[in-house]
N, CA, C and O atoms as a GROMACS GRO file, in nm:
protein
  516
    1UNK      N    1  -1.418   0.417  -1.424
    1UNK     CA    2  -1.307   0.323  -1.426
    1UNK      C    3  -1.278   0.277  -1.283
    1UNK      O    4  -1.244   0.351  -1.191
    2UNK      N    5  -1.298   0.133  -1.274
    2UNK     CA    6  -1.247   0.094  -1.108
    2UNK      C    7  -1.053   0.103  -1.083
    2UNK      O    8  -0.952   0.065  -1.142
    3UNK      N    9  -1.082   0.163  -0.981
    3UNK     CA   10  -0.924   0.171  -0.936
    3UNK      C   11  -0.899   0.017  -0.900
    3UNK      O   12  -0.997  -0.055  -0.885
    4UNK      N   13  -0.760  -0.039  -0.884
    4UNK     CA   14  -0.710  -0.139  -0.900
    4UNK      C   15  -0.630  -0.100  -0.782
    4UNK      O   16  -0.565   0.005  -0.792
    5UNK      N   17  -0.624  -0.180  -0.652
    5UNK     CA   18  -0.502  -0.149  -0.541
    5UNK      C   19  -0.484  -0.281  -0.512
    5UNK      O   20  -0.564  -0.374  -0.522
    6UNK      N   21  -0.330  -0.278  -0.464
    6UNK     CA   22  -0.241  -0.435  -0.456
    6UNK      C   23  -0.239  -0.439  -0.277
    6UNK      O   24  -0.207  -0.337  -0.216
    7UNK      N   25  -0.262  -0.517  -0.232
    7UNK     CA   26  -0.265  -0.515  -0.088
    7UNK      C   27  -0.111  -0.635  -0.039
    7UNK      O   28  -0.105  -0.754  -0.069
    8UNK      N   29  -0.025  -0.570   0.024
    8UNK     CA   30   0.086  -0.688   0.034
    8UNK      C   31   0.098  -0.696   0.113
    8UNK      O   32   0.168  -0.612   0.170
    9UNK      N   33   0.025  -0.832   0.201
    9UNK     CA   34  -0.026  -0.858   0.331
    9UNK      C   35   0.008  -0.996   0.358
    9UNK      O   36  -0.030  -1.085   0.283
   10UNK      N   37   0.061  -1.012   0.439
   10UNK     CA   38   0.098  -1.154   0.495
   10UNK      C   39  -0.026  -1.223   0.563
   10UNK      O   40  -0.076  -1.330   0.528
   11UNK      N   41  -0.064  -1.146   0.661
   11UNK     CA   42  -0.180  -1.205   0.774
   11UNK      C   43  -0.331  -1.185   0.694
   11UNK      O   44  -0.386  -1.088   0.642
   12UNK      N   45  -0.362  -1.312   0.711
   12UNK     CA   46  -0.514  -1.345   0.605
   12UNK      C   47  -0.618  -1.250   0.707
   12UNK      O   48  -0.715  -1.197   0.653
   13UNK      N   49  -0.600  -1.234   0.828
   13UNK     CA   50  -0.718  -1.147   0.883
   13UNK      C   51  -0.737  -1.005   0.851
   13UNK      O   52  -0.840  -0.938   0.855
   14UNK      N   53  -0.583  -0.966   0.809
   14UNK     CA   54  -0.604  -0.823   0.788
   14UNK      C   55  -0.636  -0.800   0.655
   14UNK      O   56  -0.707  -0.702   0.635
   15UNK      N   57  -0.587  -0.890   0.522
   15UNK     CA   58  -0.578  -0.903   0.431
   15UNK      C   59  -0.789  -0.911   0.375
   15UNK      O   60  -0.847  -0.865   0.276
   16UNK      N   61  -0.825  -0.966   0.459
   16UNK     CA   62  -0.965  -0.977   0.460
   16UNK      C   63  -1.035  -0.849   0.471
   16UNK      O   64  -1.098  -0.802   0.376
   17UNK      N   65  -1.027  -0.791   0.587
   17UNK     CA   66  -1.051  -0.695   0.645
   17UNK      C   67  -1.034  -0.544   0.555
   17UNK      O   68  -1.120  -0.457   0.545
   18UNK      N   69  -0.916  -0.545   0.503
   18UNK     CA   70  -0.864  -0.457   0.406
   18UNK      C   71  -0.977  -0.477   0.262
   18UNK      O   72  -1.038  -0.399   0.190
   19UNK      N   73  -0.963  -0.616   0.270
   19UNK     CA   74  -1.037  -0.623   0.066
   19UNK      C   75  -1.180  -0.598   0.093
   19UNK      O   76  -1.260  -0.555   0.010
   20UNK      N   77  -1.208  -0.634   0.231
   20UNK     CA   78  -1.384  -0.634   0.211
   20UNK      C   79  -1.413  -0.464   0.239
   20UNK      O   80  -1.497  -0.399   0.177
   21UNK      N   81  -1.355  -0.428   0.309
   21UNK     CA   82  -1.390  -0.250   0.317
   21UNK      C   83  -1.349  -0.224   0.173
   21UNK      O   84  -1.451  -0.215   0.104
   22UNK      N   85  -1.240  -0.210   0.104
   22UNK     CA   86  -1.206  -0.154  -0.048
   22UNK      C   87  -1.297  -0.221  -0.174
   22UNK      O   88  -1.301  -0.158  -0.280
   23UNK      N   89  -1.368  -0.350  -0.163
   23UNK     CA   90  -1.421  -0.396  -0.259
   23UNK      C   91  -1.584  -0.338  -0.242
   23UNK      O   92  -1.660  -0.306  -0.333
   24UNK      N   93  -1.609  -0.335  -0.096
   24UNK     CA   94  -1.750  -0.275  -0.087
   24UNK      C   95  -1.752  -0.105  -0.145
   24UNK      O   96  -1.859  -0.046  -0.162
   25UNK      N   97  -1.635  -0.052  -0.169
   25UNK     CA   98  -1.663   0.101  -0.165
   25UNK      C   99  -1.588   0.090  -0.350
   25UNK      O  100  -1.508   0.168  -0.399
   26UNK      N  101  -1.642  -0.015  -0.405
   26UNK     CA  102  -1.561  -0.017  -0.544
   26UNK      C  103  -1.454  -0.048  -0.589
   26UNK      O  104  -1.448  -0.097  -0.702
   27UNK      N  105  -1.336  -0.026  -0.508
   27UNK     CA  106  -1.191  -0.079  -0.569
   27UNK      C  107  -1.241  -0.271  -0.583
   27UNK      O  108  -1.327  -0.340  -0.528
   28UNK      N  109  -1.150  -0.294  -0.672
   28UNK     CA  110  -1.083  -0.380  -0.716
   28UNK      C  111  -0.951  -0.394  -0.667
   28UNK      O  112  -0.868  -0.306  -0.688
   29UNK      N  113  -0.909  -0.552  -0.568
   29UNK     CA  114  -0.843  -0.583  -0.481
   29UNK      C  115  -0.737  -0.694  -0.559
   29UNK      O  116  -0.788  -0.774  -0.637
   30UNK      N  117  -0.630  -0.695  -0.541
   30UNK     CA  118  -0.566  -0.810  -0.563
   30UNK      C  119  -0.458  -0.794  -0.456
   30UNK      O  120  -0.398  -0.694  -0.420
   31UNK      N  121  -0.449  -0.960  -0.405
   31UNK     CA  122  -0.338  -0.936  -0.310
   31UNK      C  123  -0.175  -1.035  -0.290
   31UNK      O  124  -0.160  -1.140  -0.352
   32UNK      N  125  -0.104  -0.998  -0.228
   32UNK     CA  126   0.017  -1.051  -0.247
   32UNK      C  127   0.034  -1.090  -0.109
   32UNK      O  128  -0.029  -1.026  -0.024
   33UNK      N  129   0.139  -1.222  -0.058
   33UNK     CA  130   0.126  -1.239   0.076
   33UNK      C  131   0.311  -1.239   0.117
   33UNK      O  132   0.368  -1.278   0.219
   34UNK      N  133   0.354  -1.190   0.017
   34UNK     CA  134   0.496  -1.153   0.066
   34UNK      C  135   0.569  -1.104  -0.012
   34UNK      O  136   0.580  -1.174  -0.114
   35UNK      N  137   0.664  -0.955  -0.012
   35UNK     CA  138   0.785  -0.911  -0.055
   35UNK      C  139   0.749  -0.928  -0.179
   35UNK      O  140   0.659  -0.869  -0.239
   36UNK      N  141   0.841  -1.031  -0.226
   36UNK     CA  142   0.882  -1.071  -0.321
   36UNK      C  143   0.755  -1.080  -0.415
   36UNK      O  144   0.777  -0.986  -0.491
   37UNK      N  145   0.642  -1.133  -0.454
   37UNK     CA  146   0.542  -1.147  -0.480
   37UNK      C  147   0.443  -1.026  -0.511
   37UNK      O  148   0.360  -1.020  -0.601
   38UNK      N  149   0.466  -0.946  -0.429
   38UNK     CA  150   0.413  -0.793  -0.400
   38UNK      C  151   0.451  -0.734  -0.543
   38UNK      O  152   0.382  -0.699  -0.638
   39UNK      N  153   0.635  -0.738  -0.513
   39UNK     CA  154   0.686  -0.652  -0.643
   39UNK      C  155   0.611  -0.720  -0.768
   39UNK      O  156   0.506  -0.673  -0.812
   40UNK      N  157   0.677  -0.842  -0.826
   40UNK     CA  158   0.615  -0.899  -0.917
   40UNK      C  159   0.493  -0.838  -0.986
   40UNK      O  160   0.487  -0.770  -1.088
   41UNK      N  161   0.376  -0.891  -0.884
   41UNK     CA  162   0.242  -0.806  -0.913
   41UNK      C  163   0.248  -0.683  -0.956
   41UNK      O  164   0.213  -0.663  -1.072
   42UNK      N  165   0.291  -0.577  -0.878
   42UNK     CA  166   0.313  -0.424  -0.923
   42UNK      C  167   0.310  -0.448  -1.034
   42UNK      O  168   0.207  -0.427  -1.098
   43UNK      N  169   0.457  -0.517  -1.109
   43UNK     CA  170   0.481  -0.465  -1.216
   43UNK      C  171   0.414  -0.516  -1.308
   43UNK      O  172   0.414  -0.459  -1.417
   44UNK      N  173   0.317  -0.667  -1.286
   44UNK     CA  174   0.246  -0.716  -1.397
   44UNK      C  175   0.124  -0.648  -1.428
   44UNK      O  176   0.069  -0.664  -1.537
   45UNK      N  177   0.070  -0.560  -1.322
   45UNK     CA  178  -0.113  -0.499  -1.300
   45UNK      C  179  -0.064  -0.355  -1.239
   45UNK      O  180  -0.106  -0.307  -1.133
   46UNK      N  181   0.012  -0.309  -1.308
   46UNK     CA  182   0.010  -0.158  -1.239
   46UNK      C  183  -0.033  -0.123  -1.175
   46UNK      O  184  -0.032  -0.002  -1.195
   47UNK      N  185  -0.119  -0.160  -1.034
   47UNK     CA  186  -0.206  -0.042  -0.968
   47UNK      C  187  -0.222   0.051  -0.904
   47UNK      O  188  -0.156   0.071  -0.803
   48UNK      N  189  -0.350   0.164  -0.962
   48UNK     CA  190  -0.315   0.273  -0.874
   48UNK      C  191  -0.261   0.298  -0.727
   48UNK      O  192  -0.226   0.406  -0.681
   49UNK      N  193  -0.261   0.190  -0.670
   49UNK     CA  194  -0.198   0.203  -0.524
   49UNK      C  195  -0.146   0.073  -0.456
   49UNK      O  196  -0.180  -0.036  -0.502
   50UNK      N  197  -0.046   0.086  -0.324
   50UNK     CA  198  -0.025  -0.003  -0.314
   50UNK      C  199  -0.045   0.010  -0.139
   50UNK      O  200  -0.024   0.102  -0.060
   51UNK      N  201  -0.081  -0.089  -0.129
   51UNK     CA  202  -0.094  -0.112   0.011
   51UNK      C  203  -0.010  -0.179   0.089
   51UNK      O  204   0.007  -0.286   0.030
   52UNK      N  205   0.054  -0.179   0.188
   52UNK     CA  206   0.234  -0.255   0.198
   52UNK      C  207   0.258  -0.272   0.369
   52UNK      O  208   0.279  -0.198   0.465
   53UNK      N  209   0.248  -0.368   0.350
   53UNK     CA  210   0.251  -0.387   0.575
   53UNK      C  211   0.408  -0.388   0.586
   53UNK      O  212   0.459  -0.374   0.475
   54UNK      N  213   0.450  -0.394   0.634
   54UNK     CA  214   0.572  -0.354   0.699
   54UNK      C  215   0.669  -0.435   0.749
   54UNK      O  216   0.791  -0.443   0.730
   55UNK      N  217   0.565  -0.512   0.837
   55UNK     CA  218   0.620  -0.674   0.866
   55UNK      C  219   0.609  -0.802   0.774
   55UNK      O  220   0.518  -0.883   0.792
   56UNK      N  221   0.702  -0.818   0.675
   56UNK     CA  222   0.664  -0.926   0.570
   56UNK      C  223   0.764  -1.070   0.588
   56UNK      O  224   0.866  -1.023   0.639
   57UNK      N  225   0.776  -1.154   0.578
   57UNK     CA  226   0.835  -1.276   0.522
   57UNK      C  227   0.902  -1.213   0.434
   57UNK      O  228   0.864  -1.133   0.349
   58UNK      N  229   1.070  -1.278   0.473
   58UNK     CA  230   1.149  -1.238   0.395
   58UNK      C  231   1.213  -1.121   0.320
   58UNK      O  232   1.332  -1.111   0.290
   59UNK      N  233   1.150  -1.065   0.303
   59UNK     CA  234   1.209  -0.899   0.250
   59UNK      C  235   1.059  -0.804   0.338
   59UNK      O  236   0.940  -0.790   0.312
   60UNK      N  237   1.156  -0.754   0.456
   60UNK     CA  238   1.051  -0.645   0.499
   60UNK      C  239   0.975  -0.519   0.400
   60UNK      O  240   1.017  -0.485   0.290
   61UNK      N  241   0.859  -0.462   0.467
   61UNK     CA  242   0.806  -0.344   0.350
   61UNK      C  243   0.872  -0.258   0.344
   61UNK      O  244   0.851  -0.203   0.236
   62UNK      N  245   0.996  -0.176   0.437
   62UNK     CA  246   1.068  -0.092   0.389
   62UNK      C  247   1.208  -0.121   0.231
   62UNK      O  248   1.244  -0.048   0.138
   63UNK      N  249   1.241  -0.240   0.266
   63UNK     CA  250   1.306  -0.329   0.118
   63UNK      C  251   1.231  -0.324   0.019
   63UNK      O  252   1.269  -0.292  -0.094
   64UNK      N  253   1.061  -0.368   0.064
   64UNK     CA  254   0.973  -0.373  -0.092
   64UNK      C  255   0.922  -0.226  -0.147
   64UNK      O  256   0.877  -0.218  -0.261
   65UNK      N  257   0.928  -0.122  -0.070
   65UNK     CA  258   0.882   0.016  -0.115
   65UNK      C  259   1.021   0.075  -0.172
   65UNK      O  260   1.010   0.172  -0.247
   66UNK      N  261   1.121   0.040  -0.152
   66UNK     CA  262   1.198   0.083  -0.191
   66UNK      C  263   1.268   0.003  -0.332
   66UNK      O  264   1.342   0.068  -0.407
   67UNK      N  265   1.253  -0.068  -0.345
   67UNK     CA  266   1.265  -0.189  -0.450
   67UNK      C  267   1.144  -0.140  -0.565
   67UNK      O  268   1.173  -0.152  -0.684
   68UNK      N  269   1.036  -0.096  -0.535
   68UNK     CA  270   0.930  -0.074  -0.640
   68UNK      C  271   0.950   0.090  -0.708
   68UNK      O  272   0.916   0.117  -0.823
   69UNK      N  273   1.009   0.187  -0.616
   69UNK     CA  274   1.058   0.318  -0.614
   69UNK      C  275   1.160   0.282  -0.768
   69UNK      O  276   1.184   0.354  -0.865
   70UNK      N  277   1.192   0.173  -0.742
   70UNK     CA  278   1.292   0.158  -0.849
   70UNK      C  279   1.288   0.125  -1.004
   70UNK      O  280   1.372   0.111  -1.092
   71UNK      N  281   1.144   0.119  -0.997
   71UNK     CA  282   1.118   0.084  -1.162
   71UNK      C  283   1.056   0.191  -1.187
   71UNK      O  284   0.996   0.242  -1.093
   72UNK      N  285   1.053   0.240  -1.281
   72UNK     CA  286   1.022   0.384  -1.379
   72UNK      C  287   0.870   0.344  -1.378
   72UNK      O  288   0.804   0.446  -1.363
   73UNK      N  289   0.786   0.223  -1.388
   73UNK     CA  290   0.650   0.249  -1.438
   73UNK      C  291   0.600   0.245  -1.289
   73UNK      O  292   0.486   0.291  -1.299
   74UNK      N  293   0.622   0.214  -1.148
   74UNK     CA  294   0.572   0.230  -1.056
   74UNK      C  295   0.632   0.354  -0.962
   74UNK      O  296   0.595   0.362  -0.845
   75UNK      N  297   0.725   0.450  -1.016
   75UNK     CA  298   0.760   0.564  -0.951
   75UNK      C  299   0.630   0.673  -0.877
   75UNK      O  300   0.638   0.738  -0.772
   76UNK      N  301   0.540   0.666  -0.951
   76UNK     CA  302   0.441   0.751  -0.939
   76UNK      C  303   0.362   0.648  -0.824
   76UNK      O  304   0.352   0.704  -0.715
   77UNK      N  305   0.334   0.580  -0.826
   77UNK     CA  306   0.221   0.490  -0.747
   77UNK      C  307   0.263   0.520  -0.620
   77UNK      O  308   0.373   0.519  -0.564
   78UNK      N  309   0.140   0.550  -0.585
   78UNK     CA  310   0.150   0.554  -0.402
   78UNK      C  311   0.162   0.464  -0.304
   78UNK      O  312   0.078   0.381  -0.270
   79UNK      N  313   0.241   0.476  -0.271
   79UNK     CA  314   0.264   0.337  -0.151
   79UNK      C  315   0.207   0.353  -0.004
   79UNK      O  316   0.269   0.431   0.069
   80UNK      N  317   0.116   0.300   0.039
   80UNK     CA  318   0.044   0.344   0.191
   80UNK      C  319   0.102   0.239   0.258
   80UNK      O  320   0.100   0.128   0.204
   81UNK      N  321   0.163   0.254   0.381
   81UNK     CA  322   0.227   0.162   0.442
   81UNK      C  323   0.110   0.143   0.556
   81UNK      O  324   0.121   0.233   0.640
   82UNK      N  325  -0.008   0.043   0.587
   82UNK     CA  326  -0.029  -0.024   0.675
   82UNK      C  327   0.037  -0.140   0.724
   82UNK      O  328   0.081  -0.248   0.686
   83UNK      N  329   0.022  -0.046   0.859
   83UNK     CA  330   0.158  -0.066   0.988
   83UNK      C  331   0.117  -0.121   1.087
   83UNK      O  332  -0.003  -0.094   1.094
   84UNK      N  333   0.158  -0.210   1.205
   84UNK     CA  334   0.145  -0.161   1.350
   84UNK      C  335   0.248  -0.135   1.405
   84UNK      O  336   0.248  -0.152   1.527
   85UNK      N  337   0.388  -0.080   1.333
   85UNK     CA  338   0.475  -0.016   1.372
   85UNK      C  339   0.444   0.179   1.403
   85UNK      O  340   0.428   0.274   1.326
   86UNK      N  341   0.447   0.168   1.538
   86UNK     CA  342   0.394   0.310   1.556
   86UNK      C  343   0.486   0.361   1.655
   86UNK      O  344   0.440   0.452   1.724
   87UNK      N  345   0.604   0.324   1.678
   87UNK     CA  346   0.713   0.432   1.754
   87UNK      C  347   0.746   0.522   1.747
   87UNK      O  348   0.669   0.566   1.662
   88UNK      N  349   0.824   0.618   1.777
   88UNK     CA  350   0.906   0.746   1.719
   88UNK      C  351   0.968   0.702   1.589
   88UNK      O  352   0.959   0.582   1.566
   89UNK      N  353   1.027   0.774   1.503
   89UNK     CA  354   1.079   0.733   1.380
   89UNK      C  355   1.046   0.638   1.252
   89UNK      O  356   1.096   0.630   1.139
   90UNK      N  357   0.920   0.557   1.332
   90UNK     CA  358   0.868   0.496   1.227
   90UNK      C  359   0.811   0.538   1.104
   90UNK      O  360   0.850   0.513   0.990
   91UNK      N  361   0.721   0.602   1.139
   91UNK     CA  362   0.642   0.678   1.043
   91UNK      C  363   0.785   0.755   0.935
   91UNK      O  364   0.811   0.708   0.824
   92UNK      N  365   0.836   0.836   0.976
   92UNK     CA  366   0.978   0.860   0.913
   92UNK      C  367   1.029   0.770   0.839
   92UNK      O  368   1.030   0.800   0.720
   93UNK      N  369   1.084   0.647   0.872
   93UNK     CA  370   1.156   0.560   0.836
   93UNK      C  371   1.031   0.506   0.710
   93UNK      O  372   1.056   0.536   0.593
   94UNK      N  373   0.947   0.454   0.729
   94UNK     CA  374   0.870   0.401   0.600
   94UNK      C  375   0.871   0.547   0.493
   94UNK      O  376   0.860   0.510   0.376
   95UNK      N  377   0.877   0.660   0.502
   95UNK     CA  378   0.890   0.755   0.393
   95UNK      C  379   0.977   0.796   0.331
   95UNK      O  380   0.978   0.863   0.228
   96UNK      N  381   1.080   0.745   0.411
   96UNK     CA  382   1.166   0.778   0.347
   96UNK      C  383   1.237   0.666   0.298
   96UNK      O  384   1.351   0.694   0.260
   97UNK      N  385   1.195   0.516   0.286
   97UNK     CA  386   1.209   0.417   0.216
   97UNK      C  387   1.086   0.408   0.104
   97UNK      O  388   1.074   0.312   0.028
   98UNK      N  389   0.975   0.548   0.106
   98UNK     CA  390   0.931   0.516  -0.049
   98UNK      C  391   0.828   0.526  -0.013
   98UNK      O  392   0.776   0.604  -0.093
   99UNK      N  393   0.743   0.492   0.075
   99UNK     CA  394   0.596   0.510   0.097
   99UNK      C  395   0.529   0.669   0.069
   99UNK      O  396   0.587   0.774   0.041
  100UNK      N  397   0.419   0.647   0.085
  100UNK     CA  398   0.378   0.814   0.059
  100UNK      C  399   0.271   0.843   0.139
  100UNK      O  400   0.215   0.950   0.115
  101UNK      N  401   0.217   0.761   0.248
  101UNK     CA  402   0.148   0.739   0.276
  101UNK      C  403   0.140   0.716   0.422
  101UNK      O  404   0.218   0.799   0.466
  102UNK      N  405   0.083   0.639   0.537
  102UNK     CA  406   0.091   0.534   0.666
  102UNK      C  407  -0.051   0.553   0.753
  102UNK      O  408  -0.119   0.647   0.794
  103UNK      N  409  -0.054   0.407   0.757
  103UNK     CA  410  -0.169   0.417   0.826
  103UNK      C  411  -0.151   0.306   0.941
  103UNK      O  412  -0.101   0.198   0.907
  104UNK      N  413  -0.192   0.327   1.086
  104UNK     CA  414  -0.123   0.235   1.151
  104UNK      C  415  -0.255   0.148   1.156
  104UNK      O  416  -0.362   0.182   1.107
  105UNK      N  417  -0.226   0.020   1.229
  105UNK     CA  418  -0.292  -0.093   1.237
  105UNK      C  419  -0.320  -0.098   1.415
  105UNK      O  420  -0.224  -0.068   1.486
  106UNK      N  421  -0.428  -0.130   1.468
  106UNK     CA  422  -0.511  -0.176   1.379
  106UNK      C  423  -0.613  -0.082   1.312
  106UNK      O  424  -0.626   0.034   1.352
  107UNK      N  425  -0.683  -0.130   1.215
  107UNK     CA  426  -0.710  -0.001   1.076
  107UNK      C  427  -0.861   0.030   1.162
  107UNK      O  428  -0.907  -0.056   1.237
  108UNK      N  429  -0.930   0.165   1.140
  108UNK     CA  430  -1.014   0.202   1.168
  108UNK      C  431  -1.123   0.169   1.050
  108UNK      O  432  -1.097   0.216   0.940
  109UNK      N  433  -1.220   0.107   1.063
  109UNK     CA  434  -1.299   0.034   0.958
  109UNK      C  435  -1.398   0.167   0.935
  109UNK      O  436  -1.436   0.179   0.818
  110UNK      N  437  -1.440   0.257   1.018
  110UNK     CA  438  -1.487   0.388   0.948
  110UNK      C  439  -1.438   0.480   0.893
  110UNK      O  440  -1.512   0.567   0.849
  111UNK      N  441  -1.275   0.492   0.876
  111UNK     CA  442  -1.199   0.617   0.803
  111UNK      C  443  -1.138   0.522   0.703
  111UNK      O  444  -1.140   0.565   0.587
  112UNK      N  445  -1.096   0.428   0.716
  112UNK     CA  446  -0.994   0.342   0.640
  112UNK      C  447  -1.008   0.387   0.476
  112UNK      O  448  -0.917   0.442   0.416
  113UNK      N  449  -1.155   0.348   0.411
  113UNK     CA  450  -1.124   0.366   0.274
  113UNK      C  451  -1.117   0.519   0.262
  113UNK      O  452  -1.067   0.547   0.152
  114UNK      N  453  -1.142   0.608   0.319
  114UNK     CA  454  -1.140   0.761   0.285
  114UNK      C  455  -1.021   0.784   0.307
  114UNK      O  456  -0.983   0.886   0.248
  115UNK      N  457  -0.930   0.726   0.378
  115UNK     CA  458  -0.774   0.762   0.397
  115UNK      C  459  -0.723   0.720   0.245
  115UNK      O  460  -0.694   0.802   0.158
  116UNK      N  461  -0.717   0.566   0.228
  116UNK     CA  462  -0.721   0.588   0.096
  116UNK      C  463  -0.725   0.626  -0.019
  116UNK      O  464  -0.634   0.630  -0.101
  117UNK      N  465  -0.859   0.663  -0.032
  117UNK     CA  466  -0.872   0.743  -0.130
  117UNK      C  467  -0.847   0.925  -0.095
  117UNK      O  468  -0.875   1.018  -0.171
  118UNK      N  469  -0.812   0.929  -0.013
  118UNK     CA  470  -0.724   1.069   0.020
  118UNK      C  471  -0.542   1.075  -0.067
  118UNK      O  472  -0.459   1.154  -0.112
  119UNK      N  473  -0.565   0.944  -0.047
  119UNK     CA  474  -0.371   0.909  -0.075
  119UNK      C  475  -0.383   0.947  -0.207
  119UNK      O  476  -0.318   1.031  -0.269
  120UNK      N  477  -0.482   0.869  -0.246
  120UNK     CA  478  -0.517   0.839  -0.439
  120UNK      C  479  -0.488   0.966  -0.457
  120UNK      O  480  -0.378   1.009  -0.493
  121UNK      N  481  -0.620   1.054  -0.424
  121UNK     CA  482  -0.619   1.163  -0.499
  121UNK      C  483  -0.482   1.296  -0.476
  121UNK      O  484  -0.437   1.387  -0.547
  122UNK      N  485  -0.462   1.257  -0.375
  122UNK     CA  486  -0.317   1.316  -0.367
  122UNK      C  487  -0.235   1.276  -0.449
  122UNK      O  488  -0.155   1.359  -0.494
  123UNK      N  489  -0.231   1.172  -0.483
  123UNK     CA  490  -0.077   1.125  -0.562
  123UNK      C  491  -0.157   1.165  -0.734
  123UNK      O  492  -0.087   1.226  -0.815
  124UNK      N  493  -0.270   1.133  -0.765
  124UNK     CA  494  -0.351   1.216  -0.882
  124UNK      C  495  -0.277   1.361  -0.894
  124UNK      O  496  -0.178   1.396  -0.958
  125UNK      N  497  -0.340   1.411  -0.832
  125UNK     CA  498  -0.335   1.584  -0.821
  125UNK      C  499  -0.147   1.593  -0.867
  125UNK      O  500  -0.102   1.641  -0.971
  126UNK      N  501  -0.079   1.541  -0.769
  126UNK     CA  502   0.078   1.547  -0.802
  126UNK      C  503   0.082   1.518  -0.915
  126UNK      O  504   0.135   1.604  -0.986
  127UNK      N  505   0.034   1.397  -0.982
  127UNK     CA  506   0.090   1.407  -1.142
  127UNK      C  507   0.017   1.444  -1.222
  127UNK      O  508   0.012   1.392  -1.334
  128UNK      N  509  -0.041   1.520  -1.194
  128UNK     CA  510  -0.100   1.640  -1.314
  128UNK      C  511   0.003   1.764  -1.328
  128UNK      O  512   0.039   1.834  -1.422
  129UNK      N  513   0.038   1.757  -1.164
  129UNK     CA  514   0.116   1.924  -1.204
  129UNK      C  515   0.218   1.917  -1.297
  129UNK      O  516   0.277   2.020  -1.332
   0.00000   0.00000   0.00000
């Protein structure tokens, strides 16, 4: 079964960059280019994961991880916050608005999908127990 991950990415370079590493290693990509749009999707294509930059148009990713936290059928879904917010407290601050995840930007094109699929199977394993 191909996993399905939502990428909610404003900037078309990273948005590229992201689908062509995840589509070469099998996922199935669909993407959103702001907030608002992001949620939507979630809730129309469930997918196993979500991918969520931080800096968005109009409703930042800490508003949209926390906004998706809020519907019962995406509670479980993992939210990976690719970031280039990398200060003190950041990493904090996106988890505890809902993410489960963070990966800062810019993304390392040799670990990237194994971080990923590290998240996956973590958030797997959790809802089995």
């Amino acid at each position: 079964m191909t996993e399905t991950l939502l990428i909610i990415e404003d900037n078309e370079q990273n948005f590229y960059m992201m689908r062509f590493l995840l589509e070469k290693s099998g996922f199935e990509v669909i993407g959103a280019e702001n907030g608002r749009e992001g949620i939507d999707k979630a809730l129309l294509i469930k997918p196993q994961g979500i991918l969520l930059d931080i800096q968005l148009p109009e409703m930042d990713g800490y508003a949209v991880a926390s906004e998706l936290k809020k519907h019962d059928e995406l509670k479980r879904v993992p939210i990976i916050a690719v970031t280039s917010y990398a200060m003190v407290g950041d990493r904090e601050r996106v988890l505890a608005a809902g993410a489960t995840g963070y990966i800062e930007k810019p993304i390392d094109p040799e670990t990237f999908v194994s971080e990923i699929a590290r998240y996956l199977a973590e958030s797997q394993r959790d809802r089995e127990k």
